[in-house]
Structure formats: structure tokens, C-alpha cells
C-alpha positions in Angstrom: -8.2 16.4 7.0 -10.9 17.7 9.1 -13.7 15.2 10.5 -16.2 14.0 7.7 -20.0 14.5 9.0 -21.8 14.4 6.3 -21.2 12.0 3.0 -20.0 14.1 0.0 -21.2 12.0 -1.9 -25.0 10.9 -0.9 -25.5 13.1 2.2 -26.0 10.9 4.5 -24.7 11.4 8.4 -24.0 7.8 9.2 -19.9 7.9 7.6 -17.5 6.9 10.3 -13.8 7.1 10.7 -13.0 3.5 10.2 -9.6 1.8 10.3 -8.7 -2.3 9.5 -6.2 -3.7 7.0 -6.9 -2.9 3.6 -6.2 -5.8 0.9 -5.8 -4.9 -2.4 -3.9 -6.5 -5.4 -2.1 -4.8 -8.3 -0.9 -6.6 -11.7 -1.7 -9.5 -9.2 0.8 -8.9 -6.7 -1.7 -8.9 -3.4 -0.6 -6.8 -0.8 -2.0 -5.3 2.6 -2.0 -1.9 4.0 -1.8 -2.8 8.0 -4.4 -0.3 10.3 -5.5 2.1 7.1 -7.5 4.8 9.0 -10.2 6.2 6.6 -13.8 7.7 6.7 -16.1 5.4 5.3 -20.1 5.6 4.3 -22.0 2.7 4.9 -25.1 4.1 3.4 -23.2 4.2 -0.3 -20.1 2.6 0.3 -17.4 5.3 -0.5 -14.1 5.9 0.7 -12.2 9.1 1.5 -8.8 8.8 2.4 -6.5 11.6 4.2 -2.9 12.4 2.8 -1.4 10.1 5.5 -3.8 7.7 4.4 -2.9 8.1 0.8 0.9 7.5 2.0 0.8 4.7 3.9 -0.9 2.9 0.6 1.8 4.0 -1.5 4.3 2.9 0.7 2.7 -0.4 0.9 1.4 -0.7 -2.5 3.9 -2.6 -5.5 2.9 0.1 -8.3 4.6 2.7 -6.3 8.2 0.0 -5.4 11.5 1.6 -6.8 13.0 -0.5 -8.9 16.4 -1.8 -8.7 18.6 -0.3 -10.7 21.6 -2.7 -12.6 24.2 -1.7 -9.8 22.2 -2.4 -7.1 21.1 -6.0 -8.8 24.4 -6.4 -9.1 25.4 -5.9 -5.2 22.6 -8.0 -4.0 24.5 -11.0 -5.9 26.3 -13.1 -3.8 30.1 -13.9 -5.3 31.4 -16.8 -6.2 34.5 -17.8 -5.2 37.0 -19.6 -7.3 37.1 -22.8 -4.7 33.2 -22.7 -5.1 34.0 -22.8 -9.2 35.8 -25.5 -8.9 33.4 -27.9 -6.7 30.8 -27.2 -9.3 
């Protein structure tokens, strides 16, 4: 993404290439996005992120987690063995 000057989205010349964590929550799972780099307007407030930007979220973000499928549930299981069966 080439350097932001200018604020798309009210004009102004004040937006800044920012970066901090970013908190955010989803289906109220919080997570954090560690040193997010993004421009930001402090005139209106908005965001415009860069495609690394954009990856880095997803990567960090819950809505974008794989799920497990049955066979991998399955190997995170730890056996039982048959003396354990018995003490129980």
C-alpha cells in the first residue's frame, strides 16, 4: 500500500501510520493483534488497513481458526491405558 496523505474519507492531512496492539472480541472470544501497523485519521477516526495488515488480523482473529476435524480431536486425546482402567 502506498503512503496515505490525505484522509479518503474527510480530507484531512493529519492521518498517520500508526501501529499498537489492536483488541478486538468476536462471539466474545477477546483476542489481540500484537504491533498492527495501520494508517489512522484522527480528525474522523477511520482505519485503513494494508493486505499484511488485513493478514496478521486474520491470523490472530478466532472467526478465521480452522477447526479440528474428528481425527485430529481424536489424536489430541491422551490414551488410557488398561492399568489406568483399573485404578479408576
Amino acid at each position: 500500500m502506498p503512503d496515505i496523505t490525505i484522509c479518503p474519507t474527510c480530507g484531512s492531512d493529519k492521518i498517520k501510520k500508526v501501529q499498537r496492539d489492536l483488541a478486538r472480541e468476536f462471539q466474545g472470544q477477546s483476542y489481540t493483534v500484537p504491533a498492527l501497523e495501520f494508517y489512522e485519521c484522527p480528525n474522523c477516526g477511520e482505519r485503513f488497513y494494508d493486505r499484511e495488515a488485513v493478514q496478521k488480523m486474520q491470523a490472530c482473529s478466532p472467526a478465521f481458526a480452522k477447526p479440528q476435524t474428528q481425527r485430529a480431536r481424536a489424536k489430541a486425546r491422551v490414551p488410557i491405558t488398561a492399568g489406568a482402567r483399573a485404578a479408576a
